[in-house]
C-alpha positions in Angstrom: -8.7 20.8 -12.2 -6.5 24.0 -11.3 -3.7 25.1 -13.1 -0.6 23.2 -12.6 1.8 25.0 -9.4 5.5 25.5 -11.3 6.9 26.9 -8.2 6.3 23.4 -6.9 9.2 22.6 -4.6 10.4 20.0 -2.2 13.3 19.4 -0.8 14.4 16.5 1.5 18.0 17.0 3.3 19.9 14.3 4.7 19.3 11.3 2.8 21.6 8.1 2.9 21.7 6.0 -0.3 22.3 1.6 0.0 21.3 -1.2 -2.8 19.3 -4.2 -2.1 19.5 -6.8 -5.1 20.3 -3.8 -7.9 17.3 -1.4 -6.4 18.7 1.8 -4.7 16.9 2.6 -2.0 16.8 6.0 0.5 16.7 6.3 3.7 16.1 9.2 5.5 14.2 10.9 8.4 10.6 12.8 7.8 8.1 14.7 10.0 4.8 13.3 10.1 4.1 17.5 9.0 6.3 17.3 6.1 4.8 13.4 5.3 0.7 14.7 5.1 1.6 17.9 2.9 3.8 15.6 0.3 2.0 12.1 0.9 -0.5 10.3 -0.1 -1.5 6.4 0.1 -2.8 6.0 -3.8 -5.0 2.9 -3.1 -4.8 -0.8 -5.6 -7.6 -0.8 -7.8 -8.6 3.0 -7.0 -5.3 4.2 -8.6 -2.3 3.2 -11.5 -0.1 3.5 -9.2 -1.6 2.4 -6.0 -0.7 -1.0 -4.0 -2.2 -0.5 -0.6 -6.4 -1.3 -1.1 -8.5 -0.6 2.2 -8.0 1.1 5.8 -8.8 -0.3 8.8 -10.1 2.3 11.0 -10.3 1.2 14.2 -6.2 0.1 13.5 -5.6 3.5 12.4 -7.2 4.9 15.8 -5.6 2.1 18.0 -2.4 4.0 16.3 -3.6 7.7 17.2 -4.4 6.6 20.4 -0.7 5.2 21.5 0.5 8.3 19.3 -1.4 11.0 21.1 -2.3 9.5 24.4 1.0 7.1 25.6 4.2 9.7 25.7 6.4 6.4 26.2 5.0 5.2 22.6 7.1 5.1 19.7 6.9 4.1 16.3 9.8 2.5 14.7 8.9 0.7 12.3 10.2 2.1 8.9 7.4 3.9 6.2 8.3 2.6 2.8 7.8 5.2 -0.2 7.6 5.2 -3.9 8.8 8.6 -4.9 6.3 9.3 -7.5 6.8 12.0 -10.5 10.6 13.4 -11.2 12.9 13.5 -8.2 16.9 13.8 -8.4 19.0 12.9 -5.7 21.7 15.2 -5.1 24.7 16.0 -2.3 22.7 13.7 -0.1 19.2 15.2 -0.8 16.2 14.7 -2.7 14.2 17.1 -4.4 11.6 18.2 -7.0 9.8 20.9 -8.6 7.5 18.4 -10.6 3.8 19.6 -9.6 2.6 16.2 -10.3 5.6 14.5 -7.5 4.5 13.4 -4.8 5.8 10.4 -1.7 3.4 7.4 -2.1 2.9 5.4 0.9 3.7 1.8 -0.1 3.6 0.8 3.6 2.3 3.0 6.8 -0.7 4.4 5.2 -2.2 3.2 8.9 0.1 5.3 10.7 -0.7 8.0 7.9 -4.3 7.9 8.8 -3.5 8.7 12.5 -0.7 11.3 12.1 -3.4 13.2 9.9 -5.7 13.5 13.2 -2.7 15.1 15.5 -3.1 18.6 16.2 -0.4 20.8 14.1 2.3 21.1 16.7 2.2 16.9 17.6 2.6 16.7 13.9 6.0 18.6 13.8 7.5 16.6 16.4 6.4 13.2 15.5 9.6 12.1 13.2 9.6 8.5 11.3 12.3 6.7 9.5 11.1 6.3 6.0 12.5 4.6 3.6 12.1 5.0 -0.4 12.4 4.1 -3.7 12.1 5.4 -7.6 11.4 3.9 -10.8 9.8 1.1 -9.7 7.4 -1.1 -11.5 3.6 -1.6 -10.0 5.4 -5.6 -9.8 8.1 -4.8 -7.9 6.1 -3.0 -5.3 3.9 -5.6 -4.9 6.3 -8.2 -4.2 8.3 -5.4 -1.6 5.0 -5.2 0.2 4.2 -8.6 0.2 7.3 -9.5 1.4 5.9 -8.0 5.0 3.7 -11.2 5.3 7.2 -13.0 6.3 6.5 -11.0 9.9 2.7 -10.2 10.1 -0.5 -10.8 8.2 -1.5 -9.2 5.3 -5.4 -8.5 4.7 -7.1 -11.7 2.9 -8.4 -9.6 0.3 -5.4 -7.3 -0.7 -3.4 -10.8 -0.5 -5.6 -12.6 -3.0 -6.1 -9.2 -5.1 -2.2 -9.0 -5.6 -2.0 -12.8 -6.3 -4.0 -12.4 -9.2 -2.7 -9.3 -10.1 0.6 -11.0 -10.6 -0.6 -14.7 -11.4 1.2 -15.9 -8.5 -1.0 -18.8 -7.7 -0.1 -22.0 -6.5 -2.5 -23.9 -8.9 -4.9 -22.9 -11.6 -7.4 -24.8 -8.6 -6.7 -21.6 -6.6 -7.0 -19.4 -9.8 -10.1 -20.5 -11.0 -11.6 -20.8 -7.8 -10.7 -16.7 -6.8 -11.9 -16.1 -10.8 -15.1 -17.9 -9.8 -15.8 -15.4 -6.5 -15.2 -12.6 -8.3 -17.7 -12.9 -10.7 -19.7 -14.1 -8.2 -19.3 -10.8 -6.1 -19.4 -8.3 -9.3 -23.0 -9.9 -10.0 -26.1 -9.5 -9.2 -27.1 -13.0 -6.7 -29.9 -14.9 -8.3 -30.6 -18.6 -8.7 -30.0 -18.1 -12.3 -26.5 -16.8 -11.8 -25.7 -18.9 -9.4 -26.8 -21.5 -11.6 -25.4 -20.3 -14.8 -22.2 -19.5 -13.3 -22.0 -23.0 -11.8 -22.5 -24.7 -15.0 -19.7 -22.6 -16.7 -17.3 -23.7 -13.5 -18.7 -27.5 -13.3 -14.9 -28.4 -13.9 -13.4 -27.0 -10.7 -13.4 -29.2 -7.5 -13.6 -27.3 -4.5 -10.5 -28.1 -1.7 -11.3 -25.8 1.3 -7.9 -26.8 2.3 -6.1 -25.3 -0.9 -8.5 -22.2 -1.0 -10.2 -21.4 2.1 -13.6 -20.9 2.1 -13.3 -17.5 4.7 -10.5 -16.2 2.7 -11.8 -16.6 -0.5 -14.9 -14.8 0.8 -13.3 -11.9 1.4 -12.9 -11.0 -2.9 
């Protein structure tokens, strides 16, 4: 690990301030430049501080390709970022000198992926509107994030991962049940453990329609 940089700056101008339910939130407008050099999508389970879990690939290249092929394409969707490390907010502008600050993608780490495959000068003129917020707790970012499943689909397995992470479940049928595949997945499948673990789970009735059988799969 290198020595820590203490000339560590950052500086981002123009920021407009608003509160949603007591959480201040910023809003500002970032290069997809200034976004990979500050940036970074810290991953759930991977990271203490990460919420998003896996990338999709082929979504992030579907993504590059309307980005660097289609010049009627744009993105408007808003990034959401935790500001991680110290930041202060200042006469409209947020900055830092903490070496260990950093923006964590919360939401966008798709369109992340695919800005980091623009040449240099498509990076400087690709602009998002970003959002962010500071001082969270690893709870409230979950339930921010999960709130996007009100307008599209949230992977099965990051769904059920922050369910459990929270104890959100509808039933301790549906707890048990995700408890159950999990130790199914972290083990090595035998008859034995199948076995074994069905005897130690005898007590929970499976209801594809309360716990799906595809989603539950996907552990």
């Amino acid at each position: 690990m290198g020595m820590p940089n203490h000339n560590h700056s950052v500086l981002i101008p123009a920021v407009s301030t608003y509160v949603q339910h007591g959480i201040v939130l910023y809003k500002f407008m970032i290069t997809a430049a200034t976004l990979l050099k500050h940036g970074r999508v810290d991953r759930f389970g991977e990271s203490p501080t990460g919420i998003q879990r896996k990338l999709d690939q082929r979504h992030a290249d579907d993504i590059l390709g309307a980005m660097a092929e289609d010049p009627n394409s744009i993105l408007i969707e808003p990034i959401f970022i935790h500001l991680e490390g110290k930041w202060v907010f200042s006469d409209g502008a947020l900055s830092t000198n903490d070496p260990d600050a950093h923006l964590s993608i919360d939401d966008g780490g798709h369109r992340f992926a695919a800005m980091s495959a623009l040449i240099a000068s498509e990076q400087e003129v690709w602009v998002f509107d970003a959002t962010a917020a500071m001082g969270l707790t690893m709870e409230q970012r979950m339930r921010i994030f999960r709130q996007q499943e009100l307008r599209k689909e949230i992977d099965s397995r990051l769904n059920l991962a922050h369910t459990d992470y929270l104890g959100d479940w509808k039933s301790d049928l549906d707890r048990d049940c995700y408890a159950l595949c999990k130790e199914l997945n972290g083990s090595p499948i035998s008859p034995r453990t199948v076995r074994s673990s069905w005897r130690r789970w005898s007590s929970v009735r499976w209801r594809v329609s309360i716990v799906p059988v595809a989603s539950m799969s996907w552990v």
